[in-house]
DOSE-462882 format. One line per 4 residues: for each residue z negated, y, x negated of C-alpha. Coordinates in steps of 0.05 Angstrom, whole numbers, plus 5000, padded with zeros to 4 digits. Each point is the difference from the previous one (the first is absolute). Example, Ala and Ser with C-alpha at 12.3 -4.5 7.8 and 13.67 -1.06 7.14 Angstrom:
4844 4910 4754  5013 5069 4973 $
//
This chain:
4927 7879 0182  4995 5041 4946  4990 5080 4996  5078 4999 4964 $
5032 4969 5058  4960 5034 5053  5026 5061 4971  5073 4974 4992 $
5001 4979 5079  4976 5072 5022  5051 5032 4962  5043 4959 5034 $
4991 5011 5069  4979 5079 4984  5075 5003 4972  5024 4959 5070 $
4961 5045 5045  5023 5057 4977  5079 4978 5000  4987 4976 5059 $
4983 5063 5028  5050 5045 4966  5050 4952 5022  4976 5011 5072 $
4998 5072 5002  5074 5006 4968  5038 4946 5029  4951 4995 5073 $
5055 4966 5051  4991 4988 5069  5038 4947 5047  5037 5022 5043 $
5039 4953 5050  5021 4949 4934  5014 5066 4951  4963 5030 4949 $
4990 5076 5012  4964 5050 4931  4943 5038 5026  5015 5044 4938 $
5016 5068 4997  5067 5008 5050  5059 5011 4962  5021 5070 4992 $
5061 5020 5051  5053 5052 4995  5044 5030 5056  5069 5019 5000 $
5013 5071 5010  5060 5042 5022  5030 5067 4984  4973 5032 5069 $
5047 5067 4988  5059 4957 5003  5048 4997 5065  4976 4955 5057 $
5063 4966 5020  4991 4928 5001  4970 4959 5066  4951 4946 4994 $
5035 4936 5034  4930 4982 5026  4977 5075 5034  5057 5039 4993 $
4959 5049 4949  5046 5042 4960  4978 5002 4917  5042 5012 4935 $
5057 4958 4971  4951 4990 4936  4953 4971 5053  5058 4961 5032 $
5016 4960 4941  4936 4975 4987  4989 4972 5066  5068 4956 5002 $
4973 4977 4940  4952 4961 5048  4998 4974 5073  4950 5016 5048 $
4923 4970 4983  4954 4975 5063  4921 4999 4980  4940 4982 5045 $
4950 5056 5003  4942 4985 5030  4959 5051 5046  4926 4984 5003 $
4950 5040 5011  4971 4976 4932  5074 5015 4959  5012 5059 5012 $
5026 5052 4982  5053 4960 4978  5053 5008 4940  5079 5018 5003 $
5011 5003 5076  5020 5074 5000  5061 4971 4959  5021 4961 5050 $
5065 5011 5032  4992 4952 5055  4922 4975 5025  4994 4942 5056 $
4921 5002 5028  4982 4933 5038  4936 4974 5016  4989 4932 4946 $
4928 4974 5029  4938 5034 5037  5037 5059 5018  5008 5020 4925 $
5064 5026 4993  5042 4988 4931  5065 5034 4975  5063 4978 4976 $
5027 5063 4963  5063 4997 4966  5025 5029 4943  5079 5013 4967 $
5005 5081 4999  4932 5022 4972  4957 4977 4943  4933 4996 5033 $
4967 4986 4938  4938 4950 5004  4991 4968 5072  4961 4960 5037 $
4947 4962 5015  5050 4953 5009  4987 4946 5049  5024 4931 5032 $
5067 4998 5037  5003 4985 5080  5060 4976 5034  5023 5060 5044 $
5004 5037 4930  5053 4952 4975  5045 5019 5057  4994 5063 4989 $
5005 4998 4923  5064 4953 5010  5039 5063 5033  5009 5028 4931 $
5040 4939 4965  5005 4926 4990  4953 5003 4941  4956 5063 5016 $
4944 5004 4949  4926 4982 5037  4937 5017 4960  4939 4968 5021 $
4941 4957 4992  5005 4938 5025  5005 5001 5079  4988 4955 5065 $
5007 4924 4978  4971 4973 5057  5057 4943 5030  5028 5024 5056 $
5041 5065 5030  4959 5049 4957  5012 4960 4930  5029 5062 4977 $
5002 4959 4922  5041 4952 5036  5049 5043 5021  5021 5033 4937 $
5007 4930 4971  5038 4987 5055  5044 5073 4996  5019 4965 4931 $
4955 5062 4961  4940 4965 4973  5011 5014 4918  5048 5052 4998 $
4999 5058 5039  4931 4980 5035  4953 5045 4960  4930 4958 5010 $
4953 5017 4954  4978 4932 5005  5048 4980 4955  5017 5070 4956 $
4930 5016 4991  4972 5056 4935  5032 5052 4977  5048 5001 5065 $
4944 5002 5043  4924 5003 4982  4937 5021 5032  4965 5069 4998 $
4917 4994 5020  4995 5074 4981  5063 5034 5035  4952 5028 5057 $
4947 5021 4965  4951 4959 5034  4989 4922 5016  5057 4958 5028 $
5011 4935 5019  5057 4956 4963  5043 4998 5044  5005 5075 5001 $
5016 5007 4935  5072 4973 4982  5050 5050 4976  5072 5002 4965 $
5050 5050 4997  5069 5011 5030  5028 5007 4929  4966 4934 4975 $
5027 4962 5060  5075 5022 4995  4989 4984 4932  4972 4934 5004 $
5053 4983 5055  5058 5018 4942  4972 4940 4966  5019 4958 5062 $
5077 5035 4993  4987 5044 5054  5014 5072 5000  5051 5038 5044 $
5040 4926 5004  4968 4932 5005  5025 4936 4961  5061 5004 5031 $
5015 5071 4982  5002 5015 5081  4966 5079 5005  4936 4992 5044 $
5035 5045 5049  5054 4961 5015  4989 4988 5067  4947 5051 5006 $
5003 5053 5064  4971 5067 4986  4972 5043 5065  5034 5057 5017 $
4965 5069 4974  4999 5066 5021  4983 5066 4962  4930 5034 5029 $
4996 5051 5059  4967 5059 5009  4947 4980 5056  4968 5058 5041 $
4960 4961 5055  4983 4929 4976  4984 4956 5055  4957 4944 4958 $
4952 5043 4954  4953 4941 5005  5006 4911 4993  4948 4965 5011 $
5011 4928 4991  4952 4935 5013  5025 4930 4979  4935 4973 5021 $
4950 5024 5057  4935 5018 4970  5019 5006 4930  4994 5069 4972 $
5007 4988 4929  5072 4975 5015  5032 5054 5050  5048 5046 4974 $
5010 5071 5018  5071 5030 4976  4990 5086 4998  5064 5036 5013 $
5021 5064 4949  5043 5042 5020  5007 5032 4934  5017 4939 4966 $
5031 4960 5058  4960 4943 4975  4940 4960 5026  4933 4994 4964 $
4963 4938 5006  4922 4984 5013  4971 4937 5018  4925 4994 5018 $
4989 5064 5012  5024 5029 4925  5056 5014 4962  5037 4950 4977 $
5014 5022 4920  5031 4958 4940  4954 4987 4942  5051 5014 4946 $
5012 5080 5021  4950 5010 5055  5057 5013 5047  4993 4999 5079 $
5057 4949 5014  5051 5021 5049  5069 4978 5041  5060 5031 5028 $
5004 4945 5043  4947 4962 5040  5033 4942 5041  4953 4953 5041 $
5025 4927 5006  4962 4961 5068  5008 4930 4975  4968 4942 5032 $
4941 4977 4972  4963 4931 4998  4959 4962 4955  5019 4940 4964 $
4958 4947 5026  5013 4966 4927  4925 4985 4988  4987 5041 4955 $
4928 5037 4996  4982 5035 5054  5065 4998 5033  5017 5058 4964 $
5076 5004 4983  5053 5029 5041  5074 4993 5018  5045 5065 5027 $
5068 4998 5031  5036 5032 4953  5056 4975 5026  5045 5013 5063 $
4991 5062 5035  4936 5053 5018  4972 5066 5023  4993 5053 4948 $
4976 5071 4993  5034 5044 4945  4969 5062 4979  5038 5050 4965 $
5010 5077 5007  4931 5006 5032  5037 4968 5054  4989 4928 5035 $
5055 4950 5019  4989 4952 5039  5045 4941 4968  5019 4931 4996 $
5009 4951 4933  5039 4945 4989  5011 4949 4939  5033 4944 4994 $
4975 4940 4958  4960 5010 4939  5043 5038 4955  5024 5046 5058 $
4991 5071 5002  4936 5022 5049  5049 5054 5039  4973 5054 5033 $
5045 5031 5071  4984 5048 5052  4983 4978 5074  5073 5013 5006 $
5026 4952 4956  5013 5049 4942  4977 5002 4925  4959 5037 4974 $
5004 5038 4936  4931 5007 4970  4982 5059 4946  5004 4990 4934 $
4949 4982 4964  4943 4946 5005  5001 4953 5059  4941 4972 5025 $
4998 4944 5052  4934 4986 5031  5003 4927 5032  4954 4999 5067 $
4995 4941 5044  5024 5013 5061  4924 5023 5031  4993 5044 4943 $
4988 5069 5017  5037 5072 4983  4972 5059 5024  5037 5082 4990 $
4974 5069 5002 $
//
């Protein structure tokens, strides 16, 4: 071969090496469950913000708390957006939750807890990670429409009671108002490796925001109304609220909750302030803060749901995904006011309302503001101080 050619060839493969490698470091994708996600540089997210001077006048329809009719409008422009949060020890802090108005906590496998925080009042900015979905989360999501929208990654596929995949196909959702990143994939959703400022794991790192979900879910013609121009709260039953009181002698300063025995990176302890009337959250022995203002996250209301747990015997790895009963009626524990009533909750079928009633048969109004329902199994344990 001569020195000409020689030459030629190494030109040629130089110039492929080093398209090759710009083309990696520009357009490096990963798979992710069938979907292509950018590793790039996360696309740049705004917020919505409101005129905080202006008269608080209008109630939130999911937690009763009161903003401004410029802040009314824009939420009926939208219906109410479910999104898995996951709560590993390795994600967190995590993104968006203090902009929840509602938060469901359930254990999802090991003891690990996960979140299903939903979303219609507040724009919580960029959330997540966002995880897989489990089935006790659907009936709970289902309480806020026929076509609620449910972000998440995937979820429990295995055949049998926990197919929580299944059951959206089967709920008549799958491609239009099931948000599964599966099949929306970049910009909508994308993954963040540098969020925490350290190393994570994939599956820590998947993150969207509650304006890029409503927005995506316009392009399936739903907004405020569905394809059938029916309003999302149609058949929707708002809890009763009540305006804050002035506590003097709290009798619940301090929750301590334990879904698991033995697993201190998952127990919750709720803090009662009397200044605020709120409760601040830790879990593992710190704070529990959102990454996107460094704010403690807090509820006016902390309602403890016993609900039966098993696993699913589906044969899946481990043995490791669960079924709650969700459904029918339960013990409860509401905390509110400092105070601690013992209760009772009842819901019936899927798209139900979880109700909440005193041991004497009568409801309960809860504060308003956010509600957060911590799902125990029935052995799981609650201590006060």
């Amino acid at each position: 071969m001569s020195k000409s050619n020689i030459l030629v060839i190494g030109c040629i493969v130089g110039a492929y090496l080093f398209f090759a490698s710009v083309s990696y470091l520009i357009f490096s994708k990963t798979a992710i469950g069938g979907s292509l996600v950018l590793e790039s540089k996360p696309p740049a997210t705004s917020v919505s913000i409101f005129n905080e001077r202006l008269p608080k006048t209008e109630s939130c329809p999911l937690n009763g708390a009161l903003y401004s009719k410029d802040q009314r409008k824009w939420w009926e422009t939208h219906r109410p957006l479910g999104v898995m949060i996951e709560n590993h020890k390795g994600a967190r802090p995590q993104s968006g939750i203090w902009g929840a108005d509602v938060v469901y906590e359930a254990v999802a496998e090991g003891g690990i807890t996960r979140f299903l925080a939903m979303y219609h009042c507040q724009d919580a900015g960029q959330i997540g990670p966002v995880r897989s979905a489990r089935t006790y989360f659907l009936d709970f999501i289902s309480e806020y429409s026929e076509f609620p929208l449910y972000a998440h990654v995937g979820g429990a596929n295995t055949s049998g009671p926990a197919d929580a995949l299944s059951h959206i196909a089967d709920y008549e959702w799958s491609g239009y108002n099931d948000l599964n990143q599966f099949s929306i994939g970049f910009p909508t959703f994308w993954r963040d490796y540098n969020r925490l400022g350290r190393p994570t794991d994939t599956e820590h790192t998947m993150y969207s925001t509650v304006k890029k979900l409503w927005d995506f879910a316009k392009t399936r013609g739903l907004t405020n109304v569905d394809k059938d121009n029916t309003s999302w709260d149609e058949s929707f039953t708002p809890y009763s609220f009540k305006d804050d009181i002035k506590v003097s002698s709290p009798q619940a300063q301090i929750i301590r909750l334990a879904f698991w025995e033995n697993n201190d990176p998952y127990d919750v302890e709720w803090t009662y302030s009397a200044q605020t009337n709120a409760y601040e959250r830790s879990h593992g022995g710190s704070p529990h803060v959102d990454k996107n203002n460094n704010k403690r996250i807090i509820a006016k209301n902390v309602v403890v749901l016993f609900m039966k747990e098993r696993s699913a015997n589906d044969g899946y790895e481990g043995n490791v995904h669960l079924l709650y009963t969700t459904k029918g009626t339960g013990s409860a524990i509401v905390f509110i006011d400092g105070d601690r009533i013992d209760a009772t909750w009842r819901k019936e079928g899927r798209r139900g309302r979880t109700l909440l009633f005193t041991k004497q048969g009568k409801p309960i109004a809860l504060n308003r503001g956010i509600i957060w329902f911590e799902i125990l199994p029935t052995d799981g344990i609650v201590e006060t101080e």
